[in-house]
VOFI-410638 format. One line per 8 residues: their letters; for each residue x, y, z negated of N, C-alpha, C, O. Coordinates in steps of 0.1 Angstrom, whole numbers. Layout:
<nodes>
a> X,Y,Z,X,Y,Z,X,Y,Z,X,Y,Z | ...
</nodes>
This chain:
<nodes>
xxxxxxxx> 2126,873,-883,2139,875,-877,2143,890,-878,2139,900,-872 | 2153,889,-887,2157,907,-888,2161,913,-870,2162,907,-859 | 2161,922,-873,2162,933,-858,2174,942,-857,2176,949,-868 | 2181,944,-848,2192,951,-851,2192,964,-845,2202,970,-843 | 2177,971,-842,2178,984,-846,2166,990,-851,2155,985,-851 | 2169,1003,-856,2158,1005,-861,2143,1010,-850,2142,1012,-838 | 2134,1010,-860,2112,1011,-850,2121,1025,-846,2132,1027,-851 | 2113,1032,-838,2111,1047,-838,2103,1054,-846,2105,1065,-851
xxxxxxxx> 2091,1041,-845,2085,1052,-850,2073,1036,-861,2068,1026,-857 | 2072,1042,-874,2067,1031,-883,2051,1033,-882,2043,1042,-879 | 2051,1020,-885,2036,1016,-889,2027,1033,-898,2035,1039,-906 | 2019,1038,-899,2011,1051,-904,2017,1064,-901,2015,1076,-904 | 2026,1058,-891,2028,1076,-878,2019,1084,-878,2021,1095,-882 | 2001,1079,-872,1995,1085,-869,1981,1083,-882,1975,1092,-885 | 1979,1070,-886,1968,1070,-892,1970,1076,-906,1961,1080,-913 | 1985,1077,-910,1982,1081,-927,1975,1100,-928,1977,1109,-936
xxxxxxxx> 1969,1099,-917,1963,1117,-917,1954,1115,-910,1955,1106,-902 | 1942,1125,-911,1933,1126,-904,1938,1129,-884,1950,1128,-882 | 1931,1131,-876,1936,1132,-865,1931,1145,-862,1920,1150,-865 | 1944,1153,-854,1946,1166,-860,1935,1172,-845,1931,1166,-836 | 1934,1185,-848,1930,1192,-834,1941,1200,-831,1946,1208,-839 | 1948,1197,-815,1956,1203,-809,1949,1221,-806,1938,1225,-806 | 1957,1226,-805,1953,1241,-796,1962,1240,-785,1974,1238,-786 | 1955,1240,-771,1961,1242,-755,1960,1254,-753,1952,1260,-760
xxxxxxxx> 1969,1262,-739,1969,1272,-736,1954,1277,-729,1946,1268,-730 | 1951,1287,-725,1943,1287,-718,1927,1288,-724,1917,1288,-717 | 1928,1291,-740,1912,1291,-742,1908,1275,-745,1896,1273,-744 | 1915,1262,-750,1913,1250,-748,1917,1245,-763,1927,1249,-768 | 1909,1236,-768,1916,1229,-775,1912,1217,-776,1901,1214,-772 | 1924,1202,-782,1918,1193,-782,1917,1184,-794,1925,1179,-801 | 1903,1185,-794,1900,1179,-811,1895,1165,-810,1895,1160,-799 | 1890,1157,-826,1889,1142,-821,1874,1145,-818,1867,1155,-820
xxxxxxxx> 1870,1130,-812,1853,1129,-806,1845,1131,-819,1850,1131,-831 | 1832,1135,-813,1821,1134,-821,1810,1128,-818,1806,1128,-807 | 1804,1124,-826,1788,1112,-823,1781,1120,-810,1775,1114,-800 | 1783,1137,-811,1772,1148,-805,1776,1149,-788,1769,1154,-779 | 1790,1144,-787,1795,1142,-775,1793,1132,-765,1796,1135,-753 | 1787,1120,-768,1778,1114,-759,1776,1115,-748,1781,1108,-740 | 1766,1129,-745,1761,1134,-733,1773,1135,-727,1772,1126,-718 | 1780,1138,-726,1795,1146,-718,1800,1130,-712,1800,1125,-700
xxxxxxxx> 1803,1125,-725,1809,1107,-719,1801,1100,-711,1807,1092,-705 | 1791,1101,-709,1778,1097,-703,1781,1101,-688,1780,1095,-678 | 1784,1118,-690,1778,1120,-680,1794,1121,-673,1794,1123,-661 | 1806,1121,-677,1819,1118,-670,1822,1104,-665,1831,1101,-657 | 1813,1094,-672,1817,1081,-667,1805,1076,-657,1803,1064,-653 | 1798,1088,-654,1783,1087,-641,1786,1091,-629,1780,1089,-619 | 1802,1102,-629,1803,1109,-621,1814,1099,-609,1823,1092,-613 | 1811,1101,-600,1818,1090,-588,1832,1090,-589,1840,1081,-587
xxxxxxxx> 1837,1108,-596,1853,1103,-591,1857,1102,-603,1869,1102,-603 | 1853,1102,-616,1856,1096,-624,1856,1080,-623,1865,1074,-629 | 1846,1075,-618,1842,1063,-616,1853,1058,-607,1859,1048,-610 | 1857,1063,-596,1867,1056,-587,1880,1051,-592,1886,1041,-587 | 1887,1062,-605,1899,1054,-608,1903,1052,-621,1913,1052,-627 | 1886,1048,-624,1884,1042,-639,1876,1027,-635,1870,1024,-624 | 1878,1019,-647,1874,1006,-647,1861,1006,-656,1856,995,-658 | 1856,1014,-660,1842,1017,-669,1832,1026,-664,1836,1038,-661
xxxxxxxx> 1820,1022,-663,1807,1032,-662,1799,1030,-674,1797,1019,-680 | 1794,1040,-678,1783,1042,-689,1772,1045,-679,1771,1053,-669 | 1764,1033,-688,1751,1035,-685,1736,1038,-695,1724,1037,-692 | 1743,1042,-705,1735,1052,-714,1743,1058,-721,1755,1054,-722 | 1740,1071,-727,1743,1078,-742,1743,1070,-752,1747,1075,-763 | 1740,1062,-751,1740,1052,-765,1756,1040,-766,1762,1034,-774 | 1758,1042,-752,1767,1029,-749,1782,1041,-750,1795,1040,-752 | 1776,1048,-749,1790,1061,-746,1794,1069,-762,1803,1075,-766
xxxxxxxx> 1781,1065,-767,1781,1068,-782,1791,1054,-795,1797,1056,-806 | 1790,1044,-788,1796,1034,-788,1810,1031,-787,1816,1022,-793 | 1817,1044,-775,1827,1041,-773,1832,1050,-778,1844,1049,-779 | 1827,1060,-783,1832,1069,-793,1834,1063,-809,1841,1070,-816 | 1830,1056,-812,1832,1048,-823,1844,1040,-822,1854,1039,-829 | 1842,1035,-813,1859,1023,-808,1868,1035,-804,1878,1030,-808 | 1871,1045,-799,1877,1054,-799,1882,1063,-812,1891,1071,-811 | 1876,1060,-822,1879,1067,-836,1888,1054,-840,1899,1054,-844
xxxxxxxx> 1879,1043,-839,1885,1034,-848,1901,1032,-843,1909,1033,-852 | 1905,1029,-830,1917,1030,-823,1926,1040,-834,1936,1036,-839 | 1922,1051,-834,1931,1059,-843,1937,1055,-857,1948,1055,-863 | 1925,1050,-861,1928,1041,-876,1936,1034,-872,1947,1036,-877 | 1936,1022,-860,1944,1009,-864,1957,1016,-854,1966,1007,-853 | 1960,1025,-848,1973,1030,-845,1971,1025,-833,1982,1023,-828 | 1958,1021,-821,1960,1016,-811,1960,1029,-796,1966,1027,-785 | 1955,1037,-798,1951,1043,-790,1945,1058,-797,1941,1058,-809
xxxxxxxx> 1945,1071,-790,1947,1081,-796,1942,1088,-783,1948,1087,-772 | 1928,1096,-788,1920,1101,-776,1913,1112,-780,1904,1110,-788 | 1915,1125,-775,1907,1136,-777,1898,1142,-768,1900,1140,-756 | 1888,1149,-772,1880,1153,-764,1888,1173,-760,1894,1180,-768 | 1886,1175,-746,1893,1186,-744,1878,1201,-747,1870,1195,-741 | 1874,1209,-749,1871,1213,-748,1872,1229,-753,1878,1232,-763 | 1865,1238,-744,1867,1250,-745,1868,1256,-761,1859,1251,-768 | 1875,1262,-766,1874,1270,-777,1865,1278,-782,1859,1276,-792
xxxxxxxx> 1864,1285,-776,1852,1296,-775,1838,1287,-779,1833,1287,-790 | 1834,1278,-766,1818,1273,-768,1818,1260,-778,1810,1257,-787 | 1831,1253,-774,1835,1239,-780,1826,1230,-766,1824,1218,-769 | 1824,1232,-758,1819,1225,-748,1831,1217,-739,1841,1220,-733 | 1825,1207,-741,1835,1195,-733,1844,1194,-721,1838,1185,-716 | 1851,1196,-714,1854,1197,-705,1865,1189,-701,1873,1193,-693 | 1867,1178,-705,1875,1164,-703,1880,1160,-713,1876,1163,-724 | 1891,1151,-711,1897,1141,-719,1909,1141,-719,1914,1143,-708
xxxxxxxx> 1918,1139,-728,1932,1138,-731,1941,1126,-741,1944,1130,-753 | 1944,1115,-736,1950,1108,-750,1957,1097,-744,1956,1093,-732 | 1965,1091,-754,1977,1080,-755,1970,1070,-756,1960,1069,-764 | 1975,1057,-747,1971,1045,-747,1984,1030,-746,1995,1033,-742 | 1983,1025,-748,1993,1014,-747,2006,1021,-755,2017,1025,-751 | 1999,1020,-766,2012,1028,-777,2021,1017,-785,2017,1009,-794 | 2029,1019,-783,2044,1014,-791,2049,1018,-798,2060,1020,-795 | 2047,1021,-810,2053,1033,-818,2066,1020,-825,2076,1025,-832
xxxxxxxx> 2067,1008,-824,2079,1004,-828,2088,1011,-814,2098,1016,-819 | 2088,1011,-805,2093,1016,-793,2092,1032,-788,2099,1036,-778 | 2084,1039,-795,2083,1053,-798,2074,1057,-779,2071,1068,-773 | 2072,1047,-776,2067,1048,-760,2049,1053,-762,2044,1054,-773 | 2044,1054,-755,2029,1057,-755,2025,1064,-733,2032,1071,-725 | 2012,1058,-732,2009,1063,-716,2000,1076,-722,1995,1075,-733 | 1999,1087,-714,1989,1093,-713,1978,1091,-701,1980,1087,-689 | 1968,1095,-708,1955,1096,-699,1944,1104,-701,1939,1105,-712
xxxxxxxx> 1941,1107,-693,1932,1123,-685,1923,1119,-676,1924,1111,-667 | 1914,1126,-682,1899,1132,-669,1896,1142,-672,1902,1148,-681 | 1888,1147,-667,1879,1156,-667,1867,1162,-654,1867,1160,-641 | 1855,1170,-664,1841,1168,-658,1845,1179,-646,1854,1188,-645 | 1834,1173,-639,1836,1187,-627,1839,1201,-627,1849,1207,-622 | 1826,1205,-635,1831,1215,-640,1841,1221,-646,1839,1231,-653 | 1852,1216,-645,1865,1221,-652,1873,1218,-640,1883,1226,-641 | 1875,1211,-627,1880,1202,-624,1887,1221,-612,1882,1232,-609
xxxxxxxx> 1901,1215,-609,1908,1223,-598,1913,1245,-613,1920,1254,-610 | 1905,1241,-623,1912,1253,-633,1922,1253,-641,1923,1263,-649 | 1933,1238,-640,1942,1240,-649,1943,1232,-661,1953,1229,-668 | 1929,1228,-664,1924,1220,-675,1933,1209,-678,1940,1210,-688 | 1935,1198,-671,1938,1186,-668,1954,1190,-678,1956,1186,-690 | 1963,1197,-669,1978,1201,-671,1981,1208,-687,1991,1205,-694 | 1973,1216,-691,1968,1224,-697,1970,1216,-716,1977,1220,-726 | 1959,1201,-713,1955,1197,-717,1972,1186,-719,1979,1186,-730
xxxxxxxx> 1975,1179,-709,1985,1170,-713,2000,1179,-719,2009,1174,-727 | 2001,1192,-713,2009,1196,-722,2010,1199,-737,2019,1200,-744 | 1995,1202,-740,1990,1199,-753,1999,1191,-761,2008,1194,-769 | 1990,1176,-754,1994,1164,-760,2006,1160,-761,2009,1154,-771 | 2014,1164,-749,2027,1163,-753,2036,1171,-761,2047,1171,-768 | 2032,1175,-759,2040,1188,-776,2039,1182,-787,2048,1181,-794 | 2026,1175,-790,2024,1168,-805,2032,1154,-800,2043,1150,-805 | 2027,1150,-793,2036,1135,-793,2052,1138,-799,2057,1132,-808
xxxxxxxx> 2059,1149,-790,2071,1145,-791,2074,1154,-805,2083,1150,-812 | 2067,1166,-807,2077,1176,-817,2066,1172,-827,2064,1184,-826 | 2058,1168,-835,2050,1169,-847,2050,1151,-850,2050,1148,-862 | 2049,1139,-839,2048,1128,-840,2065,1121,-839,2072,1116,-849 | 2069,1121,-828,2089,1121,-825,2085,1107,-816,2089,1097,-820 | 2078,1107,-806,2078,1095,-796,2090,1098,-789,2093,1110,-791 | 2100,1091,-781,2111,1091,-777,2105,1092,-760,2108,1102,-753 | 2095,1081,-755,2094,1083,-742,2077,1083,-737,2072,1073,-741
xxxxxxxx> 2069,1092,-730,2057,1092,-726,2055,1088,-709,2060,1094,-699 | 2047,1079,-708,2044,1074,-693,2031,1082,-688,2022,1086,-695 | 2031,1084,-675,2021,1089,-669,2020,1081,-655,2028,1083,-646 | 2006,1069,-654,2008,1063,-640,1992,1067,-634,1981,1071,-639 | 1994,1065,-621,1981,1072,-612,1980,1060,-601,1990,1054,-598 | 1968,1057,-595,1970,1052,-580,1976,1062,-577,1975,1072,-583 | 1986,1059,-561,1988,1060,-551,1982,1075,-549,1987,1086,-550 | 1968,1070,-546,1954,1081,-539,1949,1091,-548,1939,1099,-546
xxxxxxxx> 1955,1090,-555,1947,1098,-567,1958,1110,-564,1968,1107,-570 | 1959,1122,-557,1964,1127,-553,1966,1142,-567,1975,1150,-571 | 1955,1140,-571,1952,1152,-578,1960,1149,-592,1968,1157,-597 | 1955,1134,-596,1965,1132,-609,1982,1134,-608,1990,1136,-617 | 1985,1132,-594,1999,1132,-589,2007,1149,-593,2018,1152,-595 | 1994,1159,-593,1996,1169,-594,1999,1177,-610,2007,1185,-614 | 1983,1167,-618,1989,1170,-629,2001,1167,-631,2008,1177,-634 | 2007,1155,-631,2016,1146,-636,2026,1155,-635,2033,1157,-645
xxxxxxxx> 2028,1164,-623,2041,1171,-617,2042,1188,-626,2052,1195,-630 | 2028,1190,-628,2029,1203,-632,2033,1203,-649,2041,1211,-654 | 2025,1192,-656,2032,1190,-667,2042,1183,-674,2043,1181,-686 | 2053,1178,-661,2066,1179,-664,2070,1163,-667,2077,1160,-676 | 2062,1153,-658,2065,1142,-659,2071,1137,-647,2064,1134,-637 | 2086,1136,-648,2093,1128,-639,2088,1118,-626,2084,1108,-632 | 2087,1117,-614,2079,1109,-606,2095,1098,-605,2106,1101,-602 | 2088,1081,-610,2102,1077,-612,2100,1062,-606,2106,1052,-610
xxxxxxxx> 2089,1061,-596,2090,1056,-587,2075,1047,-582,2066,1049,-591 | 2070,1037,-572,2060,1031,-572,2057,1015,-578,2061,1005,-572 | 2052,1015,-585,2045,1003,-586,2036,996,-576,2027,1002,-571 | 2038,985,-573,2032,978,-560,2021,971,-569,2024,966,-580 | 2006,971,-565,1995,966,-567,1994,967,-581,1992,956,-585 | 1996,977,-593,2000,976,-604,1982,979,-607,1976,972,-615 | 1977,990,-602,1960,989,-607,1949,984,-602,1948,983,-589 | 1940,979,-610,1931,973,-601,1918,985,-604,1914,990,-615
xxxxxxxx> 1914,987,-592,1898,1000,-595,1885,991,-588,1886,979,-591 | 1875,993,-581,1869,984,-580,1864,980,-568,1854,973,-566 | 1873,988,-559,1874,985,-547,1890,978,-542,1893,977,-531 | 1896,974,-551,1907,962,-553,1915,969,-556,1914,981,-558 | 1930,957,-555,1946,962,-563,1950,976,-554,1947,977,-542 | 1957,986,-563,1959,999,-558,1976,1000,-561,1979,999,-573 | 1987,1003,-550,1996,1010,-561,1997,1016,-572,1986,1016,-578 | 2006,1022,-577,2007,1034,-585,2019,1037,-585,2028,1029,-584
xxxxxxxx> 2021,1058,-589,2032,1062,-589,2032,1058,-610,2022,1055,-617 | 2045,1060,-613,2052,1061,-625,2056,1077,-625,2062,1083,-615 | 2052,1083,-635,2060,1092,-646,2059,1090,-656,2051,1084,-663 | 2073,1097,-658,2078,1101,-668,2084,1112,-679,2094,1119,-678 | 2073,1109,-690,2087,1122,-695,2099,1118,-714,2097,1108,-722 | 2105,1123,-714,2112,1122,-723,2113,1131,-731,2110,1142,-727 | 2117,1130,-746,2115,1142,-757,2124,1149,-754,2124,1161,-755 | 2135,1141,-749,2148,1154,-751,2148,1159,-738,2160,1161,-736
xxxx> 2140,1163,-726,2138,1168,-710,2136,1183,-715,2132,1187,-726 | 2138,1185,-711,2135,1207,-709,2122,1207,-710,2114,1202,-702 | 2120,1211,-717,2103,1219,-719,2101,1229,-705,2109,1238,-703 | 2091,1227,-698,2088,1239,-690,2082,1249,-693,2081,1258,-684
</nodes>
């Protein structure tokens, strides 16, 4: 059935190239995973508050090594797009950054973020999504990026705010974590919004 407008964004947006490494402000950059990164995913999906408003625990380096594989492949088939954040200087991990539930006929994509303790309350988080959003919108041309959090998750409410994603209202029981259904706020941002 023909369509009467045009994708945003076509089929090999992201895979007809290797997957690039961002530079973040701050001493940060975010490049794609590596087999050697394991320990880090291991040990971010061991940590409680990672655990609280995530649906996954690793329970080895090997299973986390695993998900790093399904995380490369995602890039190939255009599903999902996930970097590891880490310092410049050491190259030492210090969270996560990437697009999930991507649309590129719809130019839409969610972001999503963690990061290990040790990074956690320095900036990292914000640092890191404005990264990502720079490439999304000015090197990729996505039209619209979501950012959703529980409710409780007070801290993601913060990134959300500092890197310039619109708070555009609540979802009722929209996540489930594993202590049951949780609201969530909605942001958003748009290509054509003021850069802050």
């Amino acid at each position: 059935m023909p369509m009467t407008i045009a994708q945003v964004l076509t089929p090999g947006s992201l895979a007809a190239g290797p997957q690039p490494t961002l530079d973040a402000d701050g001493g940060l950059v975010l490049r794609p995973w590596r087999d050697e990164d394991a320990p880090a995913v291991h040990a971010a999906f061991s940590d409680p508050s990672i655990q609280r408003w995530h649906a996954r625990v690793s329970e080895s380096e090997d299973e986390a090594r695993g998900w790093l594989a399904e995380w490369r492949d995602a890039w190939e088939r255009e599903r999902r797009a996930s970097w590891a954040v880490a310092a410049a200087a050491t190259d030492e991990v210090v969270g996560r950054a990437g697009l999930r539930t991507l649309s590129l006929e719809e130019g839409q994509a969610e972001v999503a973020y963690w990061t290990l303790p040790v990074a956690r309350g320095t900036g990292v988080a914000p640092r890191a999504v404005a990264a990502l959003t720079r490439w999304a919108f000015d090197d990729i041309g996505f039209h619209r990026l979501e950012l959703q959090h529980a409710t409780g998750n007070l801290a993601s409410c913060r990134v959300a705010l500092k890197s310039g994603f619109a708070a555009e209202g609540t979802k009722r029981s929209a996540l489930l974590h594993a202590d049951g259904w949780h609201d969530s706020h909605l942001h958003a941002r748009l290509r054509e919004d003021v850069r802050g």
